[in-house]
C-alpha positions as CSV (number, residue, x, y, z in Angstrom):
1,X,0.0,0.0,0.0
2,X,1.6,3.1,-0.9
3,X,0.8,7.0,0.8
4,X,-1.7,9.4,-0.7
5,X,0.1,12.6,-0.8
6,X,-2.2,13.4,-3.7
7,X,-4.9,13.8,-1.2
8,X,-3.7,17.5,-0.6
9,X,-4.4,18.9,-4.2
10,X,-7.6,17.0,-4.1
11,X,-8.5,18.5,-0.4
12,X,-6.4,21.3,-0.3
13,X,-8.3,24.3,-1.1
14,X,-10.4,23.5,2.2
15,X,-7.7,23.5,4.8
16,X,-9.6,26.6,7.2
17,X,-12.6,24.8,6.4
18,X,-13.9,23.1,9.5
19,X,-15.9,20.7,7.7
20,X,-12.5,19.4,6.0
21,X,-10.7,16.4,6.7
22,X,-7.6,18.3,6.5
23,X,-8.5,21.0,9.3
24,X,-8.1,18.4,11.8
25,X,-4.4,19.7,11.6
26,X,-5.2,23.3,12.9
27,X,-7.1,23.4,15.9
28,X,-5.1,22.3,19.6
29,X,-2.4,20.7,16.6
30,X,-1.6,23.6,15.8
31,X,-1.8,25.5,19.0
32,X,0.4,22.8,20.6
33,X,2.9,23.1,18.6
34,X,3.1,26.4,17.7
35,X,3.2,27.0,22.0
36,X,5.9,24.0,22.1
37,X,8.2,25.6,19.5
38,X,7.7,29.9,20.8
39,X,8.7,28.4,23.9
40,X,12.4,27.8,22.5
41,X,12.5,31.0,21.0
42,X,14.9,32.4,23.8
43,X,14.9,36.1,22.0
44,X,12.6,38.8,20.4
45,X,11.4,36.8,17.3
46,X,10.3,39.5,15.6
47,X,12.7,39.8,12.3
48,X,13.6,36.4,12.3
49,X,13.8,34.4,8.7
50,X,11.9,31.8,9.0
51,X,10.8,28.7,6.6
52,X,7.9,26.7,6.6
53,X,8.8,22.9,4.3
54,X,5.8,21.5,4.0
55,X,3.4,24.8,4.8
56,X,0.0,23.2,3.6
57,X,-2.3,25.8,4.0
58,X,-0.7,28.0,6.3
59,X,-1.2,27.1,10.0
60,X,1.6,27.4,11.7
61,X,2.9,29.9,9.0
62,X,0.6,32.5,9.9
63,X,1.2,32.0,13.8
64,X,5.4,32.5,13.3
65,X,4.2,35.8,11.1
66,X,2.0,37.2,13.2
67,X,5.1,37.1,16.2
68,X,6.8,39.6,13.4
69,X,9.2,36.7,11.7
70,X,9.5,37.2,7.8
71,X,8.1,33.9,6.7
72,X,8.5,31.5,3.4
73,X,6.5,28.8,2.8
74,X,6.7,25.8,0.7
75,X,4.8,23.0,-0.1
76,X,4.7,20.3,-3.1
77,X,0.8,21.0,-3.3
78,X,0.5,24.1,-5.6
79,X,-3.5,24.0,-4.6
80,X,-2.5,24.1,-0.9
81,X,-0.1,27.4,-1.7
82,X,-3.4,28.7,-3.5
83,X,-5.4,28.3,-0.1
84,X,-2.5,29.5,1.7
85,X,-2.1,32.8,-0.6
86,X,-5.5,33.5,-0.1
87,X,-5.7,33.4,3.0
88,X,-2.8,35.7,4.7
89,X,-0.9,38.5,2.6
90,X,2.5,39.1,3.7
91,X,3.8,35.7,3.8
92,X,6.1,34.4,0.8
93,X,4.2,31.4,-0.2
94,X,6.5,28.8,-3.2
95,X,5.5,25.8,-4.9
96,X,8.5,23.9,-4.2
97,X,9.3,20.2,-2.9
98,X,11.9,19.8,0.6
99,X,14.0,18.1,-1.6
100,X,15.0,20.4,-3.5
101,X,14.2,24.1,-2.2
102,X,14.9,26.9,-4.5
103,X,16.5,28.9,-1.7
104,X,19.9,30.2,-1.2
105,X,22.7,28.7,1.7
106,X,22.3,30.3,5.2
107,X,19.3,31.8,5.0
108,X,16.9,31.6,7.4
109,X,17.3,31.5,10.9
110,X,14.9,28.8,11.9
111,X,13.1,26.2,9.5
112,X,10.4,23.7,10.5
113,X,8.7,20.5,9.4
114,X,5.3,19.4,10.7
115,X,3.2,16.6,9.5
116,X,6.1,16.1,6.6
117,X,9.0,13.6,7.4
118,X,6.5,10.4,7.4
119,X,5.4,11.7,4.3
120,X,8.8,12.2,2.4
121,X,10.4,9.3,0.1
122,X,14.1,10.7,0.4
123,X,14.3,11.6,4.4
124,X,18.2,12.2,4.1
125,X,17.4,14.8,1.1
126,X,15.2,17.2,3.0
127,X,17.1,17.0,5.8
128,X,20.4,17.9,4.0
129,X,18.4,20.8,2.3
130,X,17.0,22.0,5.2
131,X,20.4,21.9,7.1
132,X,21.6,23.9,3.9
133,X,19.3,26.7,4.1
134,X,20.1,27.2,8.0
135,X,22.6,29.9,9.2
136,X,24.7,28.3,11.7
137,X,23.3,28.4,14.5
138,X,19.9,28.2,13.3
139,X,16.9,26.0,14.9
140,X,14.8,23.2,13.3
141,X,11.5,22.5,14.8
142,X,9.7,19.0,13.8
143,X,7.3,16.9,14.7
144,X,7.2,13.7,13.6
145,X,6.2,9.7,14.1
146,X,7.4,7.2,15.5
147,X,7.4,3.6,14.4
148,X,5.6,1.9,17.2
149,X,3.0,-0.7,18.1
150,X,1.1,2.0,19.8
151,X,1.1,3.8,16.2
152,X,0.1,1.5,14.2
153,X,-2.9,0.9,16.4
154,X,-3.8,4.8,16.9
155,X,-3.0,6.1,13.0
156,X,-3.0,3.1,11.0
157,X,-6.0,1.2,12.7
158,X,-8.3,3.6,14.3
159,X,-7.6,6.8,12.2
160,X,-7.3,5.4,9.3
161,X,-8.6,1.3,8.5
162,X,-11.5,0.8,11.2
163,X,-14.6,1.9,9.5
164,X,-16.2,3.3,12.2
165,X,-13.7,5.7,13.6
166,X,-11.3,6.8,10.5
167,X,-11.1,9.9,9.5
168,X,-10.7,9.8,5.3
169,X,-11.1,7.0,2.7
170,X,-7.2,6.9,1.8
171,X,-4.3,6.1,2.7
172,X,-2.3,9.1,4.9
173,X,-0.1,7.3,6.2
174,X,2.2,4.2,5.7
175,X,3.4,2.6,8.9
176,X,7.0,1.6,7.6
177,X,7.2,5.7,6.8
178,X,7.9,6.3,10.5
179,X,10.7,7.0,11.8
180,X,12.2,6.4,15.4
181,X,13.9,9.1,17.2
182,X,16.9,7.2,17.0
183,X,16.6,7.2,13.6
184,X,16.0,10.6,13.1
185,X,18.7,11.7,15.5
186,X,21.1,10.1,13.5
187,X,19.7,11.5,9.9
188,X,20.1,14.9,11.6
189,X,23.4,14.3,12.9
190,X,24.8,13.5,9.5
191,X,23.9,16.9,8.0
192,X,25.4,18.8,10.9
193,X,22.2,19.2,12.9
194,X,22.0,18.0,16.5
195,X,19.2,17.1,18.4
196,X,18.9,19.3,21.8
197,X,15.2,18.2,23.0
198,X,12.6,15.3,22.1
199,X,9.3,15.4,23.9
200,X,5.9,13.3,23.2
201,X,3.3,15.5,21.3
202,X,-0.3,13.3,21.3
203,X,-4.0,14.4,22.9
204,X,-4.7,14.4,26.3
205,X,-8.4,13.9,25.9
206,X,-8.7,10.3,27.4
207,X,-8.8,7.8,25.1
208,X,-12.7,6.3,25.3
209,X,-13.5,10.0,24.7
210,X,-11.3,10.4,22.3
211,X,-12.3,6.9,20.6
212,X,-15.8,8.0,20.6
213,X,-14.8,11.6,19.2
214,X,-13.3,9.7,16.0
215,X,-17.2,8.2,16.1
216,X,-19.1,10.6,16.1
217,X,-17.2,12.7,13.3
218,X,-17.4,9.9,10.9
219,X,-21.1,10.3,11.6
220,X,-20.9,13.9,10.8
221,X,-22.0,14.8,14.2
222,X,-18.8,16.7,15.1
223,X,-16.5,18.8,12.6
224,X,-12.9,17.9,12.2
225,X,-12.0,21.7,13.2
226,X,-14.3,20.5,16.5
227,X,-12.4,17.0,17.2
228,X,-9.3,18.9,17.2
229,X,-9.9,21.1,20.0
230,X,-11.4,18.3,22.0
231,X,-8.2,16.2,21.2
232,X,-6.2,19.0,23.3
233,X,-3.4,17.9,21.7
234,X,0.1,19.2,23.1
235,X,3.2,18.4,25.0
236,X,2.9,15.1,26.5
237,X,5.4,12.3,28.4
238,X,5.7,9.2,26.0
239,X,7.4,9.4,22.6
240,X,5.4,5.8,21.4
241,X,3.2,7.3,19.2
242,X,4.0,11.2,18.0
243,X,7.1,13.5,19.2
244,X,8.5,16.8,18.7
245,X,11.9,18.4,19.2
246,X,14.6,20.9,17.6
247,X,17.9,20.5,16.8
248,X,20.5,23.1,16.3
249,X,22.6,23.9,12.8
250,X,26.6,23.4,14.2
């Protein structure tokens, strides 16, 4: 079975659109993270160059520019850069894959990925690209996940096979796509990033509620923009199923 990353031109231009499968990503996802990763930010961030791989259609783009940082996003989707255009000014949005960016060495002072490494066929390529485009110095934020018994059961099984509690008819994600922290520890280390934190990023909704959450949006009872703010997803204590970190540019 092989990963649907078409799903984001056919989806894309509903991302702020509650009713969208895709806005389960904003809601407490994004205000975890985006409260995880300002939390690093030791200094003033306004001014900072910043770059978004893997923007979609603008979450966590629009949180980093609205702190004052000048802001690039890319994404492989050119209808999920439409949404994202559309939606804020002042953000430098690029049709471009992680892979390859179209950016020059040293540029930017922090770069993040979210919901992108267990999507990428060529891990070491973005990495290398992204460690490229960092001053030294620089931060990476990601999130990513891990490769787990525990995530196979809660985002293969119950998000995604079980017909009662999945969230989209198609494949989003490919188990053997995750990556351990080990793993990606050591992909980082090899392009002259290294790894200062790891911490568990999940819900904290318990899990019958959040079991029968997954129910009652498949039923259309509850929006996917609604399920993520009851999912109160954030900083948690286990790595097993999804993590977040930064690493700093040597």
């Amino acid at each position: 079975m092989s990963i649907d990353n078409d799903v984001y031109d056919r989806l894309g231009d509903g991302w702020w659109d509650e009713h969208n499968p895709l806005n389960l990503l904003h809601g407490s996802f994004t205000a975890g993270r985006f409260e995880y990763f300002r939390s690093i930010l030791a200094r003033d961030p306004d001014g900072l160059r910043v770059l978004d791989i893997g923007c979609g259609g603008g979450f966590l783009a629009e949180e980093f520019a609205r702190l004052g940082c000048r802001v690039v996003g890319i994404d492989p989707s050119a209808v999920s850069i439409g949404t994202a255009r559309r939606h804020a000014a002042g953000i430098d949005y690029l049709v471009a894959a992680g892979e390859r960016l179209p950016l020059r060495d040293s540029a930017f002072d922090v770069a993040y990925c979210c919901d992108v490494l267990e999507h990428v066929t060529d891990l070491e390529s973005v990495v290398a690209e992204t460690a490229r485009v960092l001053r030294p110095g620089g931060l990476y934020f990601f999130d990513t996940i891990n490769r787990t018994l525990a995530s196979k059961l809660v985002l293969i099984k119950v998000a995604q096979d079980w017909r009662l509690t999945r969230m989209i008819d198609t494949t989003l994600h490919v188990w053997d796509m995750f990556i351990t922290p080990d793993e990606l520890t050591a992909v980082l280390r090899r392009h002259g990033l290294r790894v200062d934190e790891l911490t568990g990023l999940g819900p904290r909704r318990n899990k019958l509620g959040l079991v029968w959450d997954f129910v009652q949006t498949r039923r259309g009872r509850l929006t996917y923009g609604e399920l993520s703010r009851r999912m109160d997803t954030g900083r948690v204590r286990g790595l097993q199923v999804s993590y977040m970190g930064f690493a700093i540019k040597a």
